[in-house]
C-alpha positions in Angstrom: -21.8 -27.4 15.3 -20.0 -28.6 18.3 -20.3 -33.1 17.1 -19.1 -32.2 13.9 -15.9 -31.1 14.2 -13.3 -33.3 11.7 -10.2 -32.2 14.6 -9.2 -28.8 16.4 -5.7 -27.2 16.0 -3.9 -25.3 18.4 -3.9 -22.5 16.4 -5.5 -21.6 13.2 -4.6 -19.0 10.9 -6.9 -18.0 8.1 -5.0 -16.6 5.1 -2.1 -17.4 2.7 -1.2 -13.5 2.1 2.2 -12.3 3.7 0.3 -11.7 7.0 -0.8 -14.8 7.8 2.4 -17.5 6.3 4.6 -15.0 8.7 2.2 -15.9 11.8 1.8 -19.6 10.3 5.9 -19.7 10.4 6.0 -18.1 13.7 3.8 -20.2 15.4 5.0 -23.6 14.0 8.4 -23.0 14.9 7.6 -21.8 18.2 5.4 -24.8 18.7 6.7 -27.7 17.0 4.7 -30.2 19.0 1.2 -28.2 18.9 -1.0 -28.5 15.8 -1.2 -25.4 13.6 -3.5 -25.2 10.4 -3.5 -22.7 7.4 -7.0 -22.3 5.9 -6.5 -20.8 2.1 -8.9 -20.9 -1.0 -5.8 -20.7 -3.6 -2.9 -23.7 -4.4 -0.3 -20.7 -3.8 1.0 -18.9 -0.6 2.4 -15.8 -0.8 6.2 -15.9 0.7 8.7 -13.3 2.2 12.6 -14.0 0.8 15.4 -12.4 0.8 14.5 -10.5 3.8 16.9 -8.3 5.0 16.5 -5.6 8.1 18.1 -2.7 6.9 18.2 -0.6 10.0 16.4 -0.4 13.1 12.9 -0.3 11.5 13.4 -0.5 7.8 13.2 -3.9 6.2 13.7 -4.8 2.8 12.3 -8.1 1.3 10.7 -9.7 -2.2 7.5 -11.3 -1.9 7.3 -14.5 -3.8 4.3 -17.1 -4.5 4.8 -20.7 -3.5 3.0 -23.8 -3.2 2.0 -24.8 -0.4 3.6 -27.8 0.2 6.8 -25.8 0.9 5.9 -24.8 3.9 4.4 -28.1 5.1 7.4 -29.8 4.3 9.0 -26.9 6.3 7.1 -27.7 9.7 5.4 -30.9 10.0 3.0 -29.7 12.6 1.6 -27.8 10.0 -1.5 -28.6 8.0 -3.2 -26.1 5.2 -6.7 -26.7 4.2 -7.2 -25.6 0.6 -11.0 -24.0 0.9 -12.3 -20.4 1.7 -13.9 -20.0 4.9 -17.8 -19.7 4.9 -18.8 -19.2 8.4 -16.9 -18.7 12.1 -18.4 -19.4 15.1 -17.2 -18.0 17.9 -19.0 -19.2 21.0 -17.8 -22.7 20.2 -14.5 -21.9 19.1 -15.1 -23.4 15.5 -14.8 -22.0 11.3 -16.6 -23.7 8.9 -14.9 -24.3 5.3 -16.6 -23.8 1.7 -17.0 -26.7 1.4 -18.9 -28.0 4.3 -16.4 -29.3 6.9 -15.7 -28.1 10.4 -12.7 -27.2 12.6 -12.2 -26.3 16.2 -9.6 -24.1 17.2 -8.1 -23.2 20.8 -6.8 -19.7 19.0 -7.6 -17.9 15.8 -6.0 -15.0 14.0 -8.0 -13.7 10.5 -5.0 -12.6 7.9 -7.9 -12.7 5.4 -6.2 -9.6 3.2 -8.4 -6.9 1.3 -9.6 -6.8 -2.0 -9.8 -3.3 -4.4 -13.0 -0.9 -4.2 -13.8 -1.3 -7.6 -16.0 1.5 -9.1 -18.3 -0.8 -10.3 -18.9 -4.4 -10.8 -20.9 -4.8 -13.8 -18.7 -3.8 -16.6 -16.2 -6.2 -17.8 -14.1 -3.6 -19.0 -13.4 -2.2 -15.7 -10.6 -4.4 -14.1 -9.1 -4.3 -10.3 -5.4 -4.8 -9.8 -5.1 -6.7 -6.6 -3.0 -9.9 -7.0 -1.3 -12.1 -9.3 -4.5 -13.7 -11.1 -5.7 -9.9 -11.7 -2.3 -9.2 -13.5 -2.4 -11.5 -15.9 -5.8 -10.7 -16.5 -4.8 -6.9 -17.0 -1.7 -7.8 -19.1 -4.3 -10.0 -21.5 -6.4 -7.1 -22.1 -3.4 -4.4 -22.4 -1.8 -6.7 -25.0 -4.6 -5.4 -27.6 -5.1 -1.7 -26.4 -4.7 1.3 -27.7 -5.8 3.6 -24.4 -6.7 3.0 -21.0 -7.6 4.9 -18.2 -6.1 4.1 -14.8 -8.1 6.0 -11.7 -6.6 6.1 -8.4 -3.6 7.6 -6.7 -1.9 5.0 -4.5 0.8 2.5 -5.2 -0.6 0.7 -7.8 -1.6 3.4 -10.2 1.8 5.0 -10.1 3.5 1.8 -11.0 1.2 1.0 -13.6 1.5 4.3 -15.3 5.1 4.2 -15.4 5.5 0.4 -16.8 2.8 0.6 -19.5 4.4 0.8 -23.1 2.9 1.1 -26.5 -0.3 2.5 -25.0 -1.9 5.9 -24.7 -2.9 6.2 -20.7 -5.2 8.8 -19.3 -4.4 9.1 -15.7 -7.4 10.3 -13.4 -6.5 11.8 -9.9 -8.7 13.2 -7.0 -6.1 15.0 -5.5 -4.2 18.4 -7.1 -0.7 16.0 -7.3 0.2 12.4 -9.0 1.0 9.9 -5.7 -0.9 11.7 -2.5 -0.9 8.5 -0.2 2.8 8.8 -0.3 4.2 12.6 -1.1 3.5 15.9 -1.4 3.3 18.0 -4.7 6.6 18.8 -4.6 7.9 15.1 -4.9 5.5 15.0 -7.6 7.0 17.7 -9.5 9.9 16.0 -9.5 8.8 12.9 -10.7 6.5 14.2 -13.4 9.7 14.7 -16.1 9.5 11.0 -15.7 6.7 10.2 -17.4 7.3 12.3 -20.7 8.3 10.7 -23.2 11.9 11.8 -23.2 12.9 10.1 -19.8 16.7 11.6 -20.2 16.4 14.3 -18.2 19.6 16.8 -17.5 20.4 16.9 -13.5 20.2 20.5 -12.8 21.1 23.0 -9.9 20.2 22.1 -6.6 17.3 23.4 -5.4 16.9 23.6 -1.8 13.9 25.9 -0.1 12.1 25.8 3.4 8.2 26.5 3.4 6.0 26.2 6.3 3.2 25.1 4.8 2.6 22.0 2.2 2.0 22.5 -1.9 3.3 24.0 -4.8 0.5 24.3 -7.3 1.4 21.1 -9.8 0.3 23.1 -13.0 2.1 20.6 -15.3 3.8 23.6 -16.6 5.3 25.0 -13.1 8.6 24.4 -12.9 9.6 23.8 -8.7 12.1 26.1 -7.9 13.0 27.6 -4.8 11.2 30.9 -5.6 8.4 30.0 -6.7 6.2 28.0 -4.3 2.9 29.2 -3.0 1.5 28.5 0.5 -1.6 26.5 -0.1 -3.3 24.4 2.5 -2.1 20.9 4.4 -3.1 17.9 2.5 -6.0 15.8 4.2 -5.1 12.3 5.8 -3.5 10.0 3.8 -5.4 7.1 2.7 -4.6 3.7 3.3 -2.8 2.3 -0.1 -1.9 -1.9 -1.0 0.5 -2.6 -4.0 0.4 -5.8 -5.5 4.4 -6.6 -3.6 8.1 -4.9 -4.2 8.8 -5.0 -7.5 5.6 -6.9 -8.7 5.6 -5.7 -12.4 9.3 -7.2 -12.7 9.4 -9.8 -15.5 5.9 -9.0 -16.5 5.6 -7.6 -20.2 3.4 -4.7 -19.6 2.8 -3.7 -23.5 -0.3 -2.4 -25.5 -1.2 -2.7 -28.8 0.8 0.5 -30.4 4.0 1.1 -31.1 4.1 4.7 -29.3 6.3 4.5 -26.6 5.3 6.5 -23.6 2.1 8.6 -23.5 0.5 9.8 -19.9 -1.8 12.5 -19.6 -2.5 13.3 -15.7 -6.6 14.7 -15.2 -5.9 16.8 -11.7 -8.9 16.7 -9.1 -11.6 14.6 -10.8 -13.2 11.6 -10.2 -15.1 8.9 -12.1 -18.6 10.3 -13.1 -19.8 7.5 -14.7 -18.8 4.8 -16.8 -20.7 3.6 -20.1 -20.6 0.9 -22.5 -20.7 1.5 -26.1 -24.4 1.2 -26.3 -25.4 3.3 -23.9 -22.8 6.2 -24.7 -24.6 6.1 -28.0 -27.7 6.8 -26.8 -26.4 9.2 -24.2 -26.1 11.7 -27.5 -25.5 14.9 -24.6 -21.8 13.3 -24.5 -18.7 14.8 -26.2 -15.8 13.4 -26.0 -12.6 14.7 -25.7 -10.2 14.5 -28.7 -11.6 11.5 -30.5 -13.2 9.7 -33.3 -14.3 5.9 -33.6 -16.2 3.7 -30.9 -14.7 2.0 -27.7 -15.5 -0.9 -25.6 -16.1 1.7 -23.1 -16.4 5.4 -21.9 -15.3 7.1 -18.8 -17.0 10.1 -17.6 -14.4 12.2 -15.3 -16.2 14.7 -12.7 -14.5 17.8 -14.6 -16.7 17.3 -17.5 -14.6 15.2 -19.8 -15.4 12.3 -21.4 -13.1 9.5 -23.0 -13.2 6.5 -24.8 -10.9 3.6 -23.9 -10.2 -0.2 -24.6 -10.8 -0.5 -20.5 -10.6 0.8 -17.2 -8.4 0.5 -14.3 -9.6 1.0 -11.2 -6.9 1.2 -8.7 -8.8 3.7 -5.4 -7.5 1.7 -2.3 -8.9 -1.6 -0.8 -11.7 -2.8 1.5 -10.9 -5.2 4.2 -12.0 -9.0 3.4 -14.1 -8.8 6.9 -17.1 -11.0 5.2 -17.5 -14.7 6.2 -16.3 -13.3 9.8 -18.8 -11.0 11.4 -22.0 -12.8 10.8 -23.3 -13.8 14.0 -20.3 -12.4 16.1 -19.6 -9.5 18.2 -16.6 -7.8 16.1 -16.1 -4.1 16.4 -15.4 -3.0 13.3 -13.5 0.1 12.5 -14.3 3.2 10.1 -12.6 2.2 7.0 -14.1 -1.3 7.4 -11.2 -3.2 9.7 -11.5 -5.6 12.7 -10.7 -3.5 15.3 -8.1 -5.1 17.1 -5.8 -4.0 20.3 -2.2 -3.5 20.7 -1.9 -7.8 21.1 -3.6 -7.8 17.9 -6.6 -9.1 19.5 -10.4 -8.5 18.2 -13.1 -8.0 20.4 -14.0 -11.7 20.6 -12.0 -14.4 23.1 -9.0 -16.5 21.3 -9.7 -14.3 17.8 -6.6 -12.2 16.3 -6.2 -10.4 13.2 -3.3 -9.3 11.3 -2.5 -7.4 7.8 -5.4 -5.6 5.5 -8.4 -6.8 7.3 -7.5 -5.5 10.6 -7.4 -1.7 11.6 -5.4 -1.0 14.4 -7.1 0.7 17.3 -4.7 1.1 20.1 -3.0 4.7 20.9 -0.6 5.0 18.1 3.1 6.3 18.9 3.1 9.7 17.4 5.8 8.5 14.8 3.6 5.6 13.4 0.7 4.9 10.8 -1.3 1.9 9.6 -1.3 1.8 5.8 -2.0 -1.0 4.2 1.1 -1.8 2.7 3.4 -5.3 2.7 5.9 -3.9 5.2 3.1 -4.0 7.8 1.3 -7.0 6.7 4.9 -9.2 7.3 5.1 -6.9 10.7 1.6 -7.5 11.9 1.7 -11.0 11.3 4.7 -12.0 12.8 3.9 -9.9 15.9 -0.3 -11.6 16.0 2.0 -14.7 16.1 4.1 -14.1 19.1 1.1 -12.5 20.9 -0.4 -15.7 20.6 2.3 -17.7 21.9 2.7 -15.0 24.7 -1.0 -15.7 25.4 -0.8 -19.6 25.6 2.4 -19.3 27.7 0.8 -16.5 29.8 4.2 -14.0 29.1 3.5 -10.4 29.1 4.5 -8.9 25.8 5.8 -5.4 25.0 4.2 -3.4 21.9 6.9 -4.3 19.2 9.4 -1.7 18.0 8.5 -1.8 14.4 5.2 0.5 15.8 7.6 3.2 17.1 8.4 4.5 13.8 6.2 4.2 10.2 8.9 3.5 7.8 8.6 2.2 4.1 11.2 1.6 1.3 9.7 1.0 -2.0 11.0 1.9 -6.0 8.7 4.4 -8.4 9.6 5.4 -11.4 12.8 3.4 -10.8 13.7 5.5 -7.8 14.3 4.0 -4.4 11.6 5.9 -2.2 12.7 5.8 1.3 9.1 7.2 4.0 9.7 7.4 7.5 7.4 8.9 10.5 4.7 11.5 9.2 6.3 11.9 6.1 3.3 13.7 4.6 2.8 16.0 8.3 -0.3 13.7 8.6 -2.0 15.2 11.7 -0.1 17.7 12.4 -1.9 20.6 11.1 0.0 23.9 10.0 2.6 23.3 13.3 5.3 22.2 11.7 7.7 23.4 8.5 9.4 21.3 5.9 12.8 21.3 4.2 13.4 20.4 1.2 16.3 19.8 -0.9 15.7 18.9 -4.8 18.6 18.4 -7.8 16.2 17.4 -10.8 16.5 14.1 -12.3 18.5 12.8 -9.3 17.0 13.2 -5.6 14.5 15.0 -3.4 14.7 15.1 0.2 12.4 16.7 2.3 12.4 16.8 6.0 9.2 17.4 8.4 9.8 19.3 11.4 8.0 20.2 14.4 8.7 22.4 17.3 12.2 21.9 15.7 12.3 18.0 16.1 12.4 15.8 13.0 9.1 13.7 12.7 9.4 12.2 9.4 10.8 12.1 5.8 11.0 11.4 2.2 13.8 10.3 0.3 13.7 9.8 -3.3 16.6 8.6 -5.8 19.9 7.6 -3.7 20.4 9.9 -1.0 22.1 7.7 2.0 20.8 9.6 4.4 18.0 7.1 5.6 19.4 6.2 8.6 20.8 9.4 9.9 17.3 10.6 9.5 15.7 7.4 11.4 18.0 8.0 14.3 17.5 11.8 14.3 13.8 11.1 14.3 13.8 8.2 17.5 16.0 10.3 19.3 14.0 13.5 18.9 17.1 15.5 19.1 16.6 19.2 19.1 17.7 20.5 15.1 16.4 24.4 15.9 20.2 25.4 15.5 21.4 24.0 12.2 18.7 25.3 10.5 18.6 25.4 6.6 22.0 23.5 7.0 20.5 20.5 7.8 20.2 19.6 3.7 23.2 22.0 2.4 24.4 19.4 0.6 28.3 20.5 1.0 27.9 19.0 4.7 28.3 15.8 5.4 25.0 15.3 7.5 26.4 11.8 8.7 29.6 12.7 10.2 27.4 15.4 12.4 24.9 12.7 14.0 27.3 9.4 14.2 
């Protein structure tokens, strides 16, 4: 390998997701004399704007795509190389591209990304919703359908269910509530009035309650008031979740084929079974299928013995780090969901290699506050903190573990509500030693607070409650709460003026 080499950077980065432009733009601006290079197989980058830090560790931003060319005409140090990478060596410090040409580098860091678990590969009709390209691809076949099944419970199915018009969707969930990588049932409750038909729903009473442990049953029919609750069991981890970027869907027609305006019907705690074209569900004669007539491109087979036709399926269960071209022939440790293990200077196992966003899982000792989930906010975070441990390497600094991995925070929009998550919002790990508060007024907010041993360690804020950063700041400062009690959400207290 080593003769062959067409030139070496200073640094590489491989990538043109959020996670590795934001190292790319660190790095070039910290080194405007050193030679930086972008490897990426697609004409577009993807681009933070209008960033803005909205408190100590929220961030808001829009993620845009852009030609490449703007950010070399940004930093002229910078080079990007339009082809996929085939093969990294790491013994001689060198990545080999698609198409056949080799690069030395002095440092490395792999923002390669993730792509969606799809539940199968063979069927046409079963699309993944990852990226841009996919959209449009989706938004083709929606244009002429009547139905479609969306399974998954993340970020992406609860957007897509929400913005998909003149089409009938069957929604298929593994868990007993709509939205488990990022709230309980009870926040699911409340946002269930929003996909009926009728979206004008009346604000009622207040509801406020405290339970100790996590879910109301979500029987569609359950209405979630304070006395009527039941104490069922914590919630498993939550599992990693990617959305396409803030706001992704804006500006994108998302209409079928009817004229009906708004039909979702939720499937509770199933999975797919199988999945059939038309030929073999004709043969398969043991089928029957629920509520229909006619034939369909495709049938889905749920795990709670339905059966349903539809013009196609999407399948929107979580991601799988890109780790490919990158382990063959080197010493990564990978992690269990499939990530480059990397340490708390973002470095892999292997000398001079980084990683940052998706593809990387981080391994150090968490702050109790924090968890990885695949999600933009940490992508931009992880990238931009790979790049200054680079620089801190090549300067030989000593860097500190950045703040952003004190506190998990995430503001995002579903179902046209601004969704505020902070700490261990869904009392991941914590088992049954902790209690919640929750606060509810239908059709406008729901607040619910996590608490243990009478300390605040995380939150969820949905519609426009203002209480975000009183909440962050209760939660870093780990200020004792055991004596306000239930009064912590009465609503006739201004909660602010208290913790100024």
């Amino acid at each position: 390998m080593e003769g062959k080499k067409e030139k070496t950077f200073k640094f590489v980065i491989v990538g043109g997701g959020i996670a590795g432009v934001t190292c790319v733009e660190q790095l070039s601006s910290q080194f405007p004399s050193e030679d930086v290079a972008l490897f990426t197989a697609g004409p577009l980058i993807k681009a933070v704007t209008n960033y803005k830090q909205v408190s100590r560790t929220m961030e808001e931003f829009d993620v845009e795509e852009k030609p490449s060319s703007v950010l070399e005409e940004k930093f002229p140090n910078l080079t990007v190389i339009h082809s996929a990478v085939k093969s990294l060596h790491t013994h001689s410090h060198c990545v080999e591209t698609a198409d056949g040409r080799v690069f030395g580098y002095k440092k490395l860091c792999i923002c390669s990304g993730a792509r969606p678990k799809l539940l199968t590969q063979e069927n046409p009709n079963v699309l993944g919703i990852r990226d841009t390209d996919s959209v449009q691809v989706f938004q083709k076949h929606l244009s002429k359908a009547r139905r479609i099944v969306i399974v998954g419970n993340g970020g992406i199915a609860l957007e897509l269910v929400y913005e998909v018009k003149g089409c009938e969707v069957i929604w298929a969930v593994k868990d007993k509530a709509i939205g488990n990588t990022f709230f309980d049932a009870g926040a699911a409750q409340f946002l269930i009035p929003s996909l009926e038909a009728n979206k004008a729903e009346v604000a009622g009473p207040c509801k406020r309650l405290r339970y100790t442990m996590e879910e109301p049953a979500p029987d569609a029919a359950q209405t979630f008031t304070a006395d009527k609750y039941s104490r069922g069991q914590n919630p498993g981890t939550v599992e990693p979740g990617s959305a396409l970027g803030p706001d992704w869907h804006r500006g994108i027609e998302l209409q079928g084929a009817e004229q009906v305006s708004h039909r979702v019907s939720v499937e509770y705690q199933c999975e797919v079974e199988q999945i059939f074209t038309s030929e073999e569900f004709l043969l398969s004669s043991k089928q029957t299928l629920e509520a229909d007539t006619g034939s369909w491109p495709v049938y889905v087979q749920l795990t709670n013995g339905k059966t349903f036709g539809c013009d196609f399926v999407v399948s929107a269960t979580g991601v799988i780090p890109n780790t490919e071209p990158f382990v063959h022939g080197n010493n990564f440790l990978l992690a269990d969901d499939g990530g480059l293990q990397v340490d708390d200077h973002m470095r892999t196992l292997q000398p001079d290699v980084y990683a940052a966003g998706d593809v990387c899982t981080a391994c150090w000792e968490h702050s109790p506050l924090w968890q990885q989930m695949r999600l933009w906010t940490q992508a931009r975070q992880m990238g931009w903190y790979a790049g200054r441990c680079m620089a801190a390497d090549v300067l030989s600094e000593s860097i500190e573990l950045d703040f952003c991995f004190e506190l998990f925070s995430h503001v995002t929009k579903f179902f046209n509500y601004k969704v505020v998550l902070l700490g261990k919002f869904n009392a991941q790990g914590l088992g049954s030693d902790h209690e919640l508060l929750v606060r509810c007024t239908k059709g406008q907010e729901y607040v619910k607070v996590v608490l243990s041993r009478g300390r605040m360690v995380g939150a969820v804020l949905i519609g426009e409650t203002d209480l975000e950063e009183t909440f962050e700041n209760l939660i870093l400062n780990q200020m004792d709460l055991t004596s306000y009690g239930e009064e912590l959400l009465n609503p006739n207290i201004d909660i602010e003026d208290y913790f100024d």
